[in-house]
C-alpha positions as CSV (number, residue, x, y, z in Angstrom):
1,X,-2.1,-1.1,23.1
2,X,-3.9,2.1,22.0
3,X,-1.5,2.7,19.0
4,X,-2.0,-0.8,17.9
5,X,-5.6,-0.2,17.9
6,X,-5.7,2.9,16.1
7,X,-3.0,2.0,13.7
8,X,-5.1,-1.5,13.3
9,X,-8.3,0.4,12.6
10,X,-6.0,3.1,10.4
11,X,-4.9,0.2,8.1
12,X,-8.8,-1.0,7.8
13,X,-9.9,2.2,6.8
14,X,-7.3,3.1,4.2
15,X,-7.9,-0.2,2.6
16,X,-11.3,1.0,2.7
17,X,-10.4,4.3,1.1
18,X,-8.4,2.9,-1.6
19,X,-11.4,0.3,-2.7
20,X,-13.8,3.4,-2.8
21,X,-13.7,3.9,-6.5
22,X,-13.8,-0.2,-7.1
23,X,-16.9,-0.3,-5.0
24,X,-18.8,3.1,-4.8
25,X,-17.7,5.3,-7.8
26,X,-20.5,7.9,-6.8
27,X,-18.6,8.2,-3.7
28,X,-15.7,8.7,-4.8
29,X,-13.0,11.0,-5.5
30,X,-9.7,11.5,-7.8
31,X,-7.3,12.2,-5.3
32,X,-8.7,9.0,-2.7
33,X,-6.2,6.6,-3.5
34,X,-3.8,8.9,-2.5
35,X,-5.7,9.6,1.0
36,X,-5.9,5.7,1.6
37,X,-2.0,5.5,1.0
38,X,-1.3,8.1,3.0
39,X,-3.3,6.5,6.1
40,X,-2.3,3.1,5.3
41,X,1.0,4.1,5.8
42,X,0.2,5.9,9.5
43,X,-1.5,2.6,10.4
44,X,1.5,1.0,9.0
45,X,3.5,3.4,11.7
46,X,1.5,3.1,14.4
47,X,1.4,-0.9,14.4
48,X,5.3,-0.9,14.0
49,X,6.1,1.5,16.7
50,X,3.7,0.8,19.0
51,X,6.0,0.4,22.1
52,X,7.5,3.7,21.7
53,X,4.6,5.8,21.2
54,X,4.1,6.6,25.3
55,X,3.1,9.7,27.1
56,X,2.7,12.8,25.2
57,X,3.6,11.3,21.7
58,X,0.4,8.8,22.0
59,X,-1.6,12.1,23.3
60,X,-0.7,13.9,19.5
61,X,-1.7,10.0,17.9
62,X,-4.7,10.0,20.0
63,X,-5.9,13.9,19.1
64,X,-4.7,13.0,15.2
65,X,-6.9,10.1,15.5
66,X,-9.8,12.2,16.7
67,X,-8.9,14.9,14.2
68,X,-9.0,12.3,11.3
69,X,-12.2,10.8,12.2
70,X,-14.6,13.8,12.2
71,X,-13.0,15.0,9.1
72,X,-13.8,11.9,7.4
73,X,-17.3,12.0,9.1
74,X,-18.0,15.9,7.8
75,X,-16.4,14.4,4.1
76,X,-19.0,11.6,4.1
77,X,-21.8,13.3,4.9
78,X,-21.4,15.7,2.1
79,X,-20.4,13.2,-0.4
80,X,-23.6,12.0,0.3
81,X,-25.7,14.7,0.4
82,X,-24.3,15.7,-3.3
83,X,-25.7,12.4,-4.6
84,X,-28.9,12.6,-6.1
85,X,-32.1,11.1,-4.5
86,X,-31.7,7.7,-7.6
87,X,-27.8,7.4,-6.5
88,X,-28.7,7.4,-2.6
89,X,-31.4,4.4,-3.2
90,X,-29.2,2.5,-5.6
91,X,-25.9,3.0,-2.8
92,X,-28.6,1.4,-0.4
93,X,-29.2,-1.4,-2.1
94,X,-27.6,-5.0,-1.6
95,X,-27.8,-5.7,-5.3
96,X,-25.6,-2.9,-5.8
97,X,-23.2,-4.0,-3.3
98,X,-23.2,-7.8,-4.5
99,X,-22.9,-6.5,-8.1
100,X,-19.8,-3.9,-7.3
101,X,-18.1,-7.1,-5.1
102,X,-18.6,-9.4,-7.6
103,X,-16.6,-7.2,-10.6
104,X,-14.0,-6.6,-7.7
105,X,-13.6,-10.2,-7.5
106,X,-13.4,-10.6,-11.2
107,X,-10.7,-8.0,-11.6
108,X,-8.9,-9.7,-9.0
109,X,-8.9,-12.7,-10.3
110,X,-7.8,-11.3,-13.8
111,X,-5.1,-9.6,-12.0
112,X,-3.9,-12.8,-10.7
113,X,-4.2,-14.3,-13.9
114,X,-2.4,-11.5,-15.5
115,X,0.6,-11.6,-13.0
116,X,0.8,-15.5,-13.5
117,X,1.6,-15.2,-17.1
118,X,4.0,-13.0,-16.3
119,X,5.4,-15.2,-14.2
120,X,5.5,-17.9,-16.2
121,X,7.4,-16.0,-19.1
122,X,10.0,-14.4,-16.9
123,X,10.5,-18.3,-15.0
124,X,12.7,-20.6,-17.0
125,X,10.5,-23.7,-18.2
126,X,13.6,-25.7,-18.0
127,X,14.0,-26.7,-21.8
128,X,15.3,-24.7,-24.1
129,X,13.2,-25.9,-27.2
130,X,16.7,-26.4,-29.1
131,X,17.6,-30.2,-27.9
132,X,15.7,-31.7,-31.1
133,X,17.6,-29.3,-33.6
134,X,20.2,-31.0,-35.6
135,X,23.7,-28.7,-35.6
136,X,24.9,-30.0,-38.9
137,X,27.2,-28.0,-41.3
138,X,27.6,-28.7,-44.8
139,X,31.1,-29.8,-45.8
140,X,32.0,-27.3,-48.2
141,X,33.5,-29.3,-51.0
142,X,35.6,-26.7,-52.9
143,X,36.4,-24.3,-50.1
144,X,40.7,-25.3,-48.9
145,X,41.0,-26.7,-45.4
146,X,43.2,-23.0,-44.4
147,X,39.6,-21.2,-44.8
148,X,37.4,-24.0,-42.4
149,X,39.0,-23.0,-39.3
150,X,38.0,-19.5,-40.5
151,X,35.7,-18.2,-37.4
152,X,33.2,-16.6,-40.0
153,X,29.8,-18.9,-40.5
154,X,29.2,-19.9,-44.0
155,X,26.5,-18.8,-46.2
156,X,24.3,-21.7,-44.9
157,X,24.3,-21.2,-41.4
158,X,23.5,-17.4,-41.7
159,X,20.4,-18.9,-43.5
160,X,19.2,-21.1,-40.8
């Protein structure tokens, strides 16, 4: 239960990690996303193999855990003492928040919107757009009936 726990809260806080530059780009870092990866992926772990993680091996998980947290505690506090006294205010602010959540939710949506045309133009519509085309080949009055079984196309259907 304690490794579904910690790998629940581990998958919550990755997440969190990787939507740091969406939502707080003072806070934030180049090398975060790969951070929240890295601990979505223990999360992933400890969810998945939560019934063999007894004994000693949930001791380590349990120490890692520990280990994890105040390092991310001593990182955020001085992340945030590097920001300037304006930055601190404006991160404190709801308006800021809303703001940030309501361009994450716009580049979401245009994400979605984005993948659904792409969708749509590997998907087959089901027509082919050719059903209305007339296939009609001009008898070729002079040419002998030896060369119309030839299997080269005439002059007028490399045209078309």
């Amino acid at each position: 239960m304690l490794a579904t726990l910690s790998g629940d809260l581990c998958l919550l806080f990755g997440l969190g990690v990787l939507l740091l530059p969406l939502l707080a780009v003072e806070l934030s870092r180049p090398r975060d996303g790969v951070w929240g990866a890295v601990v979505l992926l223990l999360g992933l772990v400890l969810v998945t193999s939560s019934d063999r993680l007894r004994g000693a091996p949930m001791l380590a998980v349990l120490c890692g855990s520990l280990l994890i947290a105040r390092l991310t505690a001593e990182i955020s506090q001085a992340r945030w003492q590097a920001l300037s006294e304006d930055e601190q205010q404006r991160l404190g602010s709801i308006d800021h928040w809303l703001t940030n959540l309501r361009q994450l939710g716009t580049a979401i949506s245009s994400l979605g919107a984005g993948l659904g045309g792409v969708v749509k133009q590997l998907k087959p519509s089901g027509r082919s757009g050719v059903a209305n085309k007339l296939w009609i080949r001009p008898e070729d009055e002079t040419a002998s009936p030896a060369t119309t079984d030839s299997p080269e196309p005439s002059a007028s259907a490399v045209e078309d």
